[in-house]
PDB file of N, CA, C and O in Angstrom, chain B, residues numbered from 101:
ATOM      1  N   UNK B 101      37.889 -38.541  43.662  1.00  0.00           N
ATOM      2  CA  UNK B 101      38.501 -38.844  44.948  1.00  0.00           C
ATOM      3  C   UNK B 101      37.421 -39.470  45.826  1.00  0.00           C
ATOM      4  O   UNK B 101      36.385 -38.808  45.889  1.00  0.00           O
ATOM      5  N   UNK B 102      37.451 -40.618  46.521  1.00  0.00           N
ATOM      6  CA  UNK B 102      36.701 -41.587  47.374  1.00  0.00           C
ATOM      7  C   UNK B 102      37.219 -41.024  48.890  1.00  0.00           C
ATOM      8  O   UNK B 102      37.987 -40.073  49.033  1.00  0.00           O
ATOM      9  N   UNK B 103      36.777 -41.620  49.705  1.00  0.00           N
ATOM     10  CA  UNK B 103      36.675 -41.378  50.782  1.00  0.00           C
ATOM     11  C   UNK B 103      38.132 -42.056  51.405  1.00  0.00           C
ATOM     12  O   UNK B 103      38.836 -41.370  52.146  1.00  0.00           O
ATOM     13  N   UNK B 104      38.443 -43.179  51.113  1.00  0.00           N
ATOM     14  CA  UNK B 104      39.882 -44.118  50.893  1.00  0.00           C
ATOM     15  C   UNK B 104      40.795 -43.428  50.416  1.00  0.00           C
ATOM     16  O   UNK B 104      41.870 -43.266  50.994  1.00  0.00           O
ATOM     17  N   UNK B 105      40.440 -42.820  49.067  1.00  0.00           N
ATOM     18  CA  UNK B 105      42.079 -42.295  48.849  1.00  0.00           C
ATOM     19  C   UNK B 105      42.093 -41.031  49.497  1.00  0.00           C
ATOM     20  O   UNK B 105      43.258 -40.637  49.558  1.00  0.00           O
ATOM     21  N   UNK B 106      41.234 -40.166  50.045  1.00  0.00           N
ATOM     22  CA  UNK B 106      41.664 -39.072  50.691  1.00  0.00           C
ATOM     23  C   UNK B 106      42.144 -39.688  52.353  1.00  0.00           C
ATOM     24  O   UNK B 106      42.707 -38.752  52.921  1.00  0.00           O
ATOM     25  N   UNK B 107      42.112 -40.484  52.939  1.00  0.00           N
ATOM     26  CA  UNK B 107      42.322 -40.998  53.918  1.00  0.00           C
ATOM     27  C   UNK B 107      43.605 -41.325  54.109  1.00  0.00           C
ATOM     28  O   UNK B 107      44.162 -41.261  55.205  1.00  0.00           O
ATOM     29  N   UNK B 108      44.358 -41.842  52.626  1.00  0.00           N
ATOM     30  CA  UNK B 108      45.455 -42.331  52.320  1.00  0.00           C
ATOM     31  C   UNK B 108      46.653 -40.821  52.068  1.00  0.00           C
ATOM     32  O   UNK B 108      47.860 -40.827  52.312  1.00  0.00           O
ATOM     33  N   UNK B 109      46.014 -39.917  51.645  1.00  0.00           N
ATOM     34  CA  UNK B 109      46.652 -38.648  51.731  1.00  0.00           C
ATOM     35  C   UNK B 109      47.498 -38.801  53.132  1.00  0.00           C
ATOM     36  O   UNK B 109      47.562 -39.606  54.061  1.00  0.00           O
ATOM     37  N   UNK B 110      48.150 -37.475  52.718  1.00  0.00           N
ATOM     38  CA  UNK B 110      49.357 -36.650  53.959  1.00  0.00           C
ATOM     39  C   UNK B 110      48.150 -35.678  54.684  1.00  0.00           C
ATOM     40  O   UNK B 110      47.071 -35.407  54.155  1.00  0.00           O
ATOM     41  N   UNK B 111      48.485 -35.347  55.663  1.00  0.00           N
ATOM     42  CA  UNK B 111      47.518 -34.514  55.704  1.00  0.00           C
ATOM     43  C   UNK B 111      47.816 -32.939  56.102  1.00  0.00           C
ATOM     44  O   UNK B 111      47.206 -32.227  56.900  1.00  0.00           O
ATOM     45  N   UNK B 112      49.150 -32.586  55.142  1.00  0.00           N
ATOM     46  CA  UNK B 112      48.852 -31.383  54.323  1.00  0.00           C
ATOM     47  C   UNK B 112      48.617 -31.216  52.815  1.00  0.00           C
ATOM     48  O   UNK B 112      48.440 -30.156  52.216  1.00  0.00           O
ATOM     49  N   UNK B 113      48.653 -32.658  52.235  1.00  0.00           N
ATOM     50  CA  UNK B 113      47.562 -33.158  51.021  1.00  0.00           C
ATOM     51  C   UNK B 113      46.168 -33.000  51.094  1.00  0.00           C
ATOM     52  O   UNK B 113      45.428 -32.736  50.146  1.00  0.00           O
ATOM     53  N   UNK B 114      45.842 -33.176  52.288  1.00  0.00           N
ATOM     54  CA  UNK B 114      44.176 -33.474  52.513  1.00  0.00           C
ATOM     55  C   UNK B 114      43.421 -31.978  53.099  1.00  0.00           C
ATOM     56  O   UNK B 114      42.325 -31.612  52.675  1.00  0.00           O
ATOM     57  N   UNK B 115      44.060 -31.355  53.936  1.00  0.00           N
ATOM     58  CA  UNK B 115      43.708 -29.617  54.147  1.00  0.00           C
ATOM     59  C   UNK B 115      43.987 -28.643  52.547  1.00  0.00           C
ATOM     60  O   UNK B 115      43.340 -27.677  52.141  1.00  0.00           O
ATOM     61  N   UNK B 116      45.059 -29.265  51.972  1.00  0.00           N
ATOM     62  CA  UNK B 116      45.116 -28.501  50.412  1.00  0.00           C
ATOM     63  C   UNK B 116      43.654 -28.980  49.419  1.00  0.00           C
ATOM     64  O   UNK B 116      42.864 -28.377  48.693  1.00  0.00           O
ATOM     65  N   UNK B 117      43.802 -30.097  49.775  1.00  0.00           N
ATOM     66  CA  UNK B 117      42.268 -30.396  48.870  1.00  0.00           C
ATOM     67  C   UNK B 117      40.914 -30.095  49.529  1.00  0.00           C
ATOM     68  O   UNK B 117      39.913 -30.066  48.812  1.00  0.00           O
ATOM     69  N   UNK B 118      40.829 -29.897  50.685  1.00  0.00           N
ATOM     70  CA  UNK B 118      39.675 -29.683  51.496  1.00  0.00           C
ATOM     71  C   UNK B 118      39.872 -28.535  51.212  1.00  0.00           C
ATOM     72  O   UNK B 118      39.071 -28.325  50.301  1.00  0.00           O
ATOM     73  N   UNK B 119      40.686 -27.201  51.482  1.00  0.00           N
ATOM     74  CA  UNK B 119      40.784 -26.047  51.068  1.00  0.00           C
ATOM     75  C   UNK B 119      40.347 -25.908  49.755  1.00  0.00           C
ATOM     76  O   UNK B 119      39.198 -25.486  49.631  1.00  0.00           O
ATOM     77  N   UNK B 120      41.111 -26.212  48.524  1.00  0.00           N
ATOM     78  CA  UNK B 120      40.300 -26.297  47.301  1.00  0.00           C
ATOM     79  C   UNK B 120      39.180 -26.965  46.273  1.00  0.00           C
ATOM     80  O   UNK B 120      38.812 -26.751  45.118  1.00  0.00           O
ATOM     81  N   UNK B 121      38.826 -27.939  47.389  1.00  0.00           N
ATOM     82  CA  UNK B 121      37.829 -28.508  46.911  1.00  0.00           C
ATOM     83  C   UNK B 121      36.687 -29.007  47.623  1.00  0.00           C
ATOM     84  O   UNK B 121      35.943 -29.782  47.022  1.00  0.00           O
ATOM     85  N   UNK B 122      36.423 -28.676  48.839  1.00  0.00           N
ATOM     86  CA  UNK B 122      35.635 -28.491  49.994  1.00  0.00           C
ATOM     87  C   UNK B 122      34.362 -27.769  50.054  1.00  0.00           C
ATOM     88  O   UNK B 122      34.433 -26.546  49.933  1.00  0.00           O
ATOM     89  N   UNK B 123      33.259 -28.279  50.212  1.00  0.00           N
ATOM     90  CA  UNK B 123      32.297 -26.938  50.070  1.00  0.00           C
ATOM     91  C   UNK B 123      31.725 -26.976  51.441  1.00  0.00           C
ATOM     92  O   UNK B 123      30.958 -27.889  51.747  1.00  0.00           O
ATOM     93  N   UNK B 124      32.077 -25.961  52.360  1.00  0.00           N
ATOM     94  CA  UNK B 124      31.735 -25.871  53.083  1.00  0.00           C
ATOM     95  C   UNK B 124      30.198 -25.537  53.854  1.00  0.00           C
ATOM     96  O   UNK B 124      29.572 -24.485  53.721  1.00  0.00           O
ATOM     97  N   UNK B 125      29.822 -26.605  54.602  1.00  0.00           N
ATOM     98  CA  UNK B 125      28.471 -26.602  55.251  1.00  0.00           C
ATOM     99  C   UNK B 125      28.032 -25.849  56.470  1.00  0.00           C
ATOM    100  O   UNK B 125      27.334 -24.839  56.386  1.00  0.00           O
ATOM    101  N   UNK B 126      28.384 -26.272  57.424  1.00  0.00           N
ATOM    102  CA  UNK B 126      28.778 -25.096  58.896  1.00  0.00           C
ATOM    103  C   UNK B 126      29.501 -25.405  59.833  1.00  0.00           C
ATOM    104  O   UNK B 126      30.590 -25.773  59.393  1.00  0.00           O
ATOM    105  N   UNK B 127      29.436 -25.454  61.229  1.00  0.00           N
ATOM    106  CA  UNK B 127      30.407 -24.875  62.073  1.00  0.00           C
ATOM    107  C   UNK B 127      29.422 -25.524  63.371  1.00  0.00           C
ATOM    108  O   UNK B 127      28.205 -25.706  63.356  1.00  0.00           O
ATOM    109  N   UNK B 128      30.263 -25.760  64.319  1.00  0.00           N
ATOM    110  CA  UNK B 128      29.846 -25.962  65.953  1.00  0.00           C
ATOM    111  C   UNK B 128      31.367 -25.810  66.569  1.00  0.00           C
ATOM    112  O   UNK B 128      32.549 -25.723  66.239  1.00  0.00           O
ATOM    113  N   UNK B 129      30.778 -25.829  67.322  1.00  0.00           N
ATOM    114  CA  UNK B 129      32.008 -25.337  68.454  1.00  0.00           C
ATOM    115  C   UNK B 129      32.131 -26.013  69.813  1.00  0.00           C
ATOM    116  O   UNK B 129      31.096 -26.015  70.479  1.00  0.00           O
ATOM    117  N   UNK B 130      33.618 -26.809  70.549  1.00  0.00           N
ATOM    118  CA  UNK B 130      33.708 -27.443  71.707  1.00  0.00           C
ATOM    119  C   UNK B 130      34.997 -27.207  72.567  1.00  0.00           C
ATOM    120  O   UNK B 130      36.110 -27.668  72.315  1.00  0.00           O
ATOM    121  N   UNK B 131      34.680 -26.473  73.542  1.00  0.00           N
ATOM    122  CA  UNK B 131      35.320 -26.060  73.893  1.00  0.00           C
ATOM    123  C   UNK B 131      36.405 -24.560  73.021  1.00  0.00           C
ATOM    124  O   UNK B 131      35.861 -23.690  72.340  1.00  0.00           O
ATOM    125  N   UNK B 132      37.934 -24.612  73.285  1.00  0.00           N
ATOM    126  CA  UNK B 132      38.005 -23.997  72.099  1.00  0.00           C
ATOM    127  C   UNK B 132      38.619 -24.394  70.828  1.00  0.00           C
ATOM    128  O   UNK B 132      39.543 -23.945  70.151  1.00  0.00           O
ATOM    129  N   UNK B 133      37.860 -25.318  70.728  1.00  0.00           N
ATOM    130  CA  UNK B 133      37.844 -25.664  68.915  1.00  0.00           C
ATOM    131  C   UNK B 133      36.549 -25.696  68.221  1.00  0.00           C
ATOM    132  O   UNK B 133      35.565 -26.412  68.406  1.00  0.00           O
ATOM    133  N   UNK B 134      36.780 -24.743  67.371  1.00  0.00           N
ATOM    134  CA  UNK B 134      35.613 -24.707  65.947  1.00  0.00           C
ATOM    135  C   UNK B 134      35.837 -25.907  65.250  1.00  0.00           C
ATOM    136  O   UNK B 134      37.020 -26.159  65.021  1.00  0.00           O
ATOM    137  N   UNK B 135      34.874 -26.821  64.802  1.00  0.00           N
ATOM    138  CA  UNK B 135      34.619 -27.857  63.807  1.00  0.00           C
ATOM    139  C   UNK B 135      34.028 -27.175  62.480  1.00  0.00           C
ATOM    140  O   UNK B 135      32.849 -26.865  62.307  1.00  0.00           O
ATOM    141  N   UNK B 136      34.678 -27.071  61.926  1.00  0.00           N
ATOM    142  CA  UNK B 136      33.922 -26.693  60.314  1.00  0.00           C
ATOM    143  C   UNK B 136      33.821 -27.871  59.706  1.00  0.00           C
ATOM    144  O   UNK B 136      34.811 -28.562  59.467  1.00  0.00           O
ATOM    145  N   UNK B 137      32.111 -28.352  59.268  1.00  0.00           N
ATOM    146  CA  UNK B 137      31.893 -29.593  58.393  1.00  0.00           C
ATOM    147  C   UNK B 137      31.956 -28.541  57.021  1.00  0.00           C
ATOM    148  O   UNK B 137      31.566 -27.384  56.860  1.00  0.00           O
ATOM    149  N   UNK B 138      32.641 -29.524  56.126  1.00  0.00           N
ATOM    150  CA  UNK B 138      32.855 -29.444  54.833  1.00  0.00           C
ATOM    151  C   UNK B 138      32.438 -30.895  53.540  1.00  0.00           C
ATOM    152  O   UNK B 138      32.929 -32.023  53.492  1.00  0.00           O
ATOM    153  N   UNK B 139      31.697 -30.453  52.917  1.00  0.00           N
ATOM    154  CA  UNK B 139      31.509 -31.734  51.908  1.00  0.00           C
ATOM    155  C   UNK B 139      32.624 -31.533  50.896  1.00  0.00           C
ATOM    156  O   UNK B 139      33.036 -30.487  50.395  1.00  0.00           O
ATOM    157  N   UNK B 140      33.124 -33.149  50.665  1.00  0.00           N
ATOM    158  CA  UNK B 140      33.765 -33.651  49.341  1.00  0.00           C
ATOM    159  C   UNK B 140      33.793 -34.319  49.018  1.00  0.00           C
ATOM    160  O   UNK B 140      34.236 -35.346  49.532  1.00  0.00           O
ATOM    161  N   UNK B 141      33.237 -34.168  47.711  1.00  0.00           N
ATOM    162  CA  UNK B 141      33.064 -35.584  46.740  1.00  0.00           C
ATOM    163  C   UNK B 141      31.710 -36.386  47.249  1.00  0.00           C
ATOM    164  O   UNK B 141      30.628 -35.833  47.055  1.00  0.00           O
ATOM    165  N   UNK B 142      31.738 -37.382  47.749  1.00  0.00           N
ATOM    166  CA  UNK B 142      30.629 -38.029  48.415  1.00  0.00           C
ATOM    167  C   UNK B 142      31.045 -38.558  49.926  1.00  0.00           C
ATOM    168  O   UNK B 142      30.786 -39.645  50.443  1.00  0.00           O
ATOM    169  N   UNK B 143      31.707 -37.536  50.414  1.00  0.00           N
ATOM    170  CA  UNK B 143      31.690 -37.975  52.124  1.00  0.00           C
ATOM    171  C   UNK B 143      31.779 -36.308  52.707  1.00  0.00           C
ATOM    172  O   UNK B 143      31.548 -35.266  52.093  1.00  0.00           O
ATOM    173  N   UNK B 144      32.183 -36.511  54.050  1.00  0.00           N
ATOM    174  CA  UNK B 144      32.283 -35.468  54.928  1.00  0.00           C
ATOM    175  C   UNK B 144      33.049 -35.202  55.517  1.00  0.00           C
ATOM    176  O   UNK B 144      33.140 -35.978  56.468  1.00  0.00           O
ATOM    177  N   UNK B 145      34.121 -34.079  55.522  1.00  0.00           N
ATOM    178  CA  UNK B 145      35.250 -33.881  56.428  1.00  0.00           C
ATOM    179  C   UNK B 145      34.754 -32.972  57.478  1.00  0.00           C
ATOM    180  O   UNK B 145      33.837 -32.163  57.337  1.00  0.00           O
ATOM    181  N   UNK B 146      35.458 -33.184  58.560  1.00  0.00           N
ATOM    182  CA  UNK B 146      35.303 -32.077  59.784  1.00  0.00           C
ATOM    183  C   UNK B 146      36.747 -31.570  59.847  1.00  0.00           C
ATOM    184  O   UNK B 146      37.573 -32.434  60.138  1.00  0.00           O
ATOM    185  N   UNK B 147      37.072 -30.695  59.695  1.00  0.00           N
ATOM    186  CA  UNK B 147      38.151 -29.691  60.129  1.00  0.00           C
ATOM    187  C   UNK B 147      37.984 -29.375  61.924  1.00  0.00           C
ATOM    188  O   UNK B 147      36.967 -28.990  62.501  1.00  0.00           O
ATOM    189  N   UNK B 148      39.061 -29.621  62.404  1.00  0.00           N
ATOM    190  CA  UNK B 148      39.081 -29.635  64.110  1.00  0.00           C
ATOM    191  C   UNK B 148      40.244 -28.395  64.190  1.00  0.00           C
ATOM    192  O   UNK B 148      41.418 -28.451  63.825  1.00  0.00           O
ATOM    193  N   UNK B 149      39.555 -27.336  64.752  1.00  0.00           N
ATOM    194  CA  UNK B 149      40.426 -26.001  64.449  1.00  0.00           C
ATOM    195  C   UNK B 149      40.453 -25.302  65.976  1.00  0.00           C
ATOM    196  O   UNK B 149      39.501 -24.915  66.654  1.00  0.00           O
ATOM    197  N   UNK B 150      41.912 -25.280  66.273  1.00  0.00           N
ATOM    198  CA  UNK B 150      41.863 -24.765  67.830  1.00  0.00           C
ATOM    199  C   UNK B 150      42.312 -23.146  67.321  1.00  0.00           C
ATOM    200  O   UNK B 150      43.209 -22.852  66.532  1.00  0.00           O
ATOM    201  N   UNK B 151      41.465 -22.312  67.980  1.00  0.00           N
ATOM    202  CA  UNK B 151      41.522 -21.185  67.569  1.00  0.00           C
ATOM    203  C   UNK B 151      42.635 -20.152  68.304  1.00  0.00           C
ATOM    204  O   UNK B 151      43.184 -19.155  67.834  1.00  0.00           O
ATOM    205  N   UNK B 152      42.782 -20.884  69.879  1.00  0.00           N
ATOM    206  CA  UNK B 152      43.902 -20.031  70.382  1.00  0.00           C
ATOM    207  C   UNK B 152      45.412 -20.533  69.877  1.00  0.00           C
ATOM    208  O   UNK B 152      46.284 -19.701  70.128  1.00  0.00           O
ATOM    209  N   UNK B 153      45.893 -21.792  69.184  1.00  0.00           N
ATOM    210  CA  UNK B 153      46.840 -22.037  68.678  1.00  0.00           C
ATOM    211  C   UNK B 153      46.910 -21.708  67.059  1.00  0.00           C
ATOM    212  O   UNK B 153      48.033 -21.452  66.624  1.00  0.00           O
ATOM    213  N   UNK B 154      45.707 -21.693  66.055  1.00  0.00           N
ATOM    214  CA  UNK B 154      45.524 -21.050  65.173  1.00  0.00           C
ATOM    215  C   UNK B 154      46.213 -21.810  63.760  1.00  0.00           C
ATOM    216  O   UNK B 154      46.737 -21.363  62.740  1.00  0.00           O
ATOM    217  N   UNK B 155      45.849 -23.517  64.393  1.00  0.00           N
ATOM    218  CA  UNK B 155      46.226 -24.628  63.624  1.00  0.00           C
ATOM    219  C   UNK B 155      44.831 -25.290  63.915  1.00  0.00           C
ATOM    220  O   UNK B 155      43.994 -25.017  64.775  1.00  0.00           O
ATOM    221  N   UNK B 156      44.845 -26.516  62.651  1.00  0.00           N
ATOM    222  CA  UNK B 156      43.503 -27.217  62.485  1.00  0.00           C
ATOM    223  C   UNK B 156      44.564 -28.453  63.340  1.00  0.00           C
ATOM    224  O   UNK B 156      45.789 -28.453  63.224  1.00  0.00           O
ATOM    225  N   UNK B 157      43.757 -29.486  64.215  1.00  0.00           N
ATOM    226  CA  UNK B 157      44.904 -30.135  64.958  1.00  0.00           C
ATOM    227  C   UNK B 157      43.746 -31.350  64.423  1.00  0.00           C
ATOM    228  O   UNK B 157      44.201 -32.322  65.025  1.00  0.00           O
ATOM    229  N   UNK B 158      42.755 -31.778  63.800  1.00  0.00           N
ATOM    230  CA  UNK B 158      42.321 -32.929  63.271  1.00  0.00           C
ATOM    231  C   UNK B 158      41.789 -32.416  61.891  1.00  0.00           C
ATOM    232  O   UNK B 158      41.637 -31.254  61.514  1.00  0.00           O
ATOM    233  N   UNK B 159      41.506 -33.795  61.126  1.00  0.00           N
ATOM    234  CA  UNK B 159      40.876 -33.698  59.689  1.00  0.00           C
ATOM    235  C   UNK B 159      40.319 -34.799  60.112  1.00  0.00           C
ATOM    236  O   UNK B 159      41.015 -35.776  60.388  1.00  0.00           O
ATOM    237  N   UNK B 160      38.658 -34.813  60.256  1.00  0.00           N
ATOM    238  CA  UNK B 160      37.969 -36.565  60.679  1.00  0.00           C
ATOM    239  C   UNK B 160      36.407 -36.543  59.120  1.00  0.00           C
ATOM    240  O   UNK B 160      35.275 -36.129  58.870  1.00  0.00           O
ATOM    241  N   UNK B 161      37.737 -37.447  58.485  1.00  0.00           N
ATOM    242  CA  UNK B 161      36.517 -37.630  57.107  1.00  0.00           C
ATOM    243  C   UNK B 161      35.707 -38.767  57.169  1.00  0.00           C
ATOM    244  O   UNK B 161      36.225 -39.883  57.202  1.00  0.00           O
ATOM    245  N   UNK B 162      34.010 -38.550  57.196  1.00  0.00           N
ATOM    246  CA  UNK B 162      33.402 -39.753  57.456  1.00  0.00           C
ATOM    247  C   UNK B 162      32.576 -39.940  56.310  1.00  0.00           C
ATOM    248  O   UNK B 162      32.865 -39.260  55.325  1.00  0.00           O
ATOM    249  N   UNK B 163      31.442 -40.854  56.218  1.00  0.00           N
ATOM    250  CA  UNK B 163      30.186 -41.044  55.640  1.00  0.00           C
ATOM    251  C   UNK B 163      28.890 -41.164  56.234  1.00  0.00           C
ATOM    252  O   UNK B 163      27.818 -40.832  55.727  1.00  0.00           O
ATOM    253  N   UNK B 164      29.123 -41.752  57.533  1.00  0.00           N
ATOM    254  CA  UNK B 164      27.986 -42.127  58.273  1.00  0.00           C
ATOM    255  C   UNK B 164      27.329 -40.982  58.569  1.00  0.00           C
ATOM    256  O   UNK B 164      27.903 -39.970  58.971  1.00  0.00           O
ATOM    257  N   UNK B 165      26.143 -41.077  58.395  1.00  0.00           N
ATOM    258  CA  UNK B 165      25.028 -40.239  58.449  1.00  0.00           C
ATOM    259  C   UNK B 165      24.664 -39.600  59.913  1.00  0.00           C
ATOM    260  O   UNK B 165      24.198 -38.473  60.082  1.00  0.00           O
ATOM    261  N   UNK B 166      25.004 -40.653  61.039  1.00  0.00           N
ATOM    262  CA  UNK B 166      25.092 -40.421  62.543  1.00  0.00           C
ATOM    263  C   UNK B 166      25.881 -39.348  63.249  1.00  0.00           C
ATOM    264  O   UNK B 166      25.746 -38.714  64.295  1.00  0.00           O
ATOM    265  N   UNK B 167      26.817 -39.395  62.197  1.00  0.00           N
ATOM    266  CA  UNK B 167      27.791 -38.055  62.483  1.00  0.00           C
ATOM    267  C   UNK B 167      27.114 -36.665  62.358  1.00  0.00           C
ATOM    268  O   UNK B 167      27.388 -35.757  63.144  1.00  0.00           O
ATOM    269  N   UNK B 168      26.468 -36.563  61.627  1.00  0.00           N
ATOM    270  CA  UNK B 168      26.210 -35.634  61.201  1.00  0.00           C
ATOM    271  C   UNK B 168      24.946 -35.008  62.208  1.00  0.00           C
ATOM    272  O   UNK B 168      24.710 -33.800  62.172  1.00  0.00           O
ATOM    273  N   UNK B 169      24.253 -35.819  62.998  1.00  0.00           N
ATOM    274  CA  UNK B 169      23.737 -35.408  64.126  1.00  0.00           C
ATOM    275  C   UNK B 169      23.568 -34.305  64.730  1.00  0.00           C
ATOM    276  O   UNK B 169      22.523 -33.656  64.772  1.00  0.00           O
ATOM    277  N   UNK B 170      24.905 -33.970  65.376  1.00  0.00           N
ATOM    278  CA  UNK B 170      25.583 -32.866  66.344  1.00  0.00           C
ATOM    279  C   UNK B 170      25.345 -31.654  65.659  1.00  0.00           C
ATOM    280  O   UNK B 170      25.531 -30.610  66.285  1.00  0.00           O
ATOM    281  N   UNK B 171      24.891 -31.595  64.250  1.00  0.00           N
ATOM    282  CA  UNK B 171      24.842 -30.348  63.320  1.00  0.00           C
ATOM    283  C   UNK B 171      22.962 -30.033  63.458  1.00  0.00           C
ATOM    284  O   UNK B 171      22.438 -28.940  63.242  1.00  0.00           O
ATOM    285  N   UNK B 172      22.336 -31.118  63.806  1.00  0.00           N
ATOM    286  CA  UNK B 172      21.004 -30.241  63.659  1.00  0.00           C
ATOM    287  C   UNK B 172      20.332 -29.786  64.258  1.00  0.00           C
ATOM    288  O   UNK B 172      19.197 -29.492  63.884  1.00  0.00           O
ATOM    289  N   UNK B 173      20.893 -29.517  65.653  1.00  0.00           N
ATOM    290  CA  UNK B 173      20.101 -28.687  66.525  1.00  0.00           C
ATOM    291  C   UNK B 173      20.565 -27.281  66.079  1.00  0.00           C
ATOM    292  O   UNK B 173      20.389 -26.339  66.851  1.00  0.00           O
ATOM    293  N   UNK B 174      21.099 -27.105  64.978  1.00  0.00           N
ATOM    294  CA  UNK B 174      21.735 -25.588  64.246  1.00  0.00           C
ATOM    295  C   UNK B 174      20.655 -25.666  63.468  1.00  0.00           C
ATOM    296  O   UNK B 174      19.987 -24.743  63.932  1.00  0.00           O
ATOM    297  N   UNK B 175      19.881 -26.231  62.416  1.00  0.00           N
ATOM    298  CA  UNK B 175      19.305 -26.260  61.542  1.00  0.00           C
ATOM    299  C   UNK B 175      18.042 -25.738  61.793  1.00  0.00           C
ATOM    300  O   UNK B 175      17.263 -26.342  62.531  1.00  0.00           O
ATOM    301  N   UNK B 176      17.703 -24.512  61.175  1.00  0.00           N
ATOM    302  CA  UNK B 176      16.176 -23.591  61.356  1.00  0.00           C
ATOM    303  C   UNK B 176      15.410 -23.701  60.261  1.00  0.00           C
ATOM    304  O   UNK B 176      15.810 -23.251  59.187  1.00  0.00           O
ATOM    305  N   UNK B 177      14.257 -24.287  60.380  1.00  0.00           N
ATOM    306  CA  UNK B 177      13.863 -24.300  58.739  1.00  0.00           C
ATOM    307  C   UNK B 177      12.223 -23.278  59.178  1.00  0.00           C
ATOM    308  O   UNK B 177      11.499 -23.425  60.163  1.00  0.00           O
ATOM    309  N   UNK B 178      12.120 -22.553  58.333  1.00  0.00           N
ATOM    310  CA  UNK B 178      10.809 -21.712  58.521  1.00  0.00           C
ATOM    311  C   UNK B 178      10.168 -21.809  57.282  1.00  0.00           C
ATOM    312  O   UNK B 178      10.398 -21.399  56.145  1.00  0.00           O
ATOM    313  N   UNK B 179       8.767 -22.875  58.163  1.00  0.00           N
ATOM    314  CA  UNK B 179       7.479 -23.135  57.583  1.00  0.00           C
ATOM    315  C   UNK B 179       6.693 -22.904  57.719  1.00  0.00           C
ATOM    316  O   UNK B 179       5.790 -23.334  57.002  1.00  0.00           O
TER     317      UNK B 179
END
């Protein structure tokens, strides 16, 4: 699966495969929605999850490396 044909999915096609085939990386939070980044295949989905309605209300699958930004002020590495 490419980044195209998951794009081309339904997207309760694309939460079923992100659910089972997703490996999940971590989490930030805006406002009240949790973003869970998840890798698949060779790109990146973000799950957009509003927690007081208790539905994911986006699926934003990218590649660009820029995205991935917003995730490393989480990242602790001890050297």
């Amino acid at each position: 699966m490419n980044l195209y044909q998951y794009i081309a999915l339904s997207n309760d096609a694309k939460s079923q495969l992100l659910w089972e085939q997703g490996i999940y990386v971590m989490n930030r939070f805006e406002d009240d929605l949790a973003i869970n980044l998840y890798m698949l295949s060779d790109f990146y989905v973000e799950a957009w999850y509003n927690q007081n309605s208790n539905k994911i209300v986006k699926l934003r699958p990218f590649r660009s490396l820029n995205l991935l930004e917003t995730y490393l002020n989480q990242i602790k590495l001890n050297i």
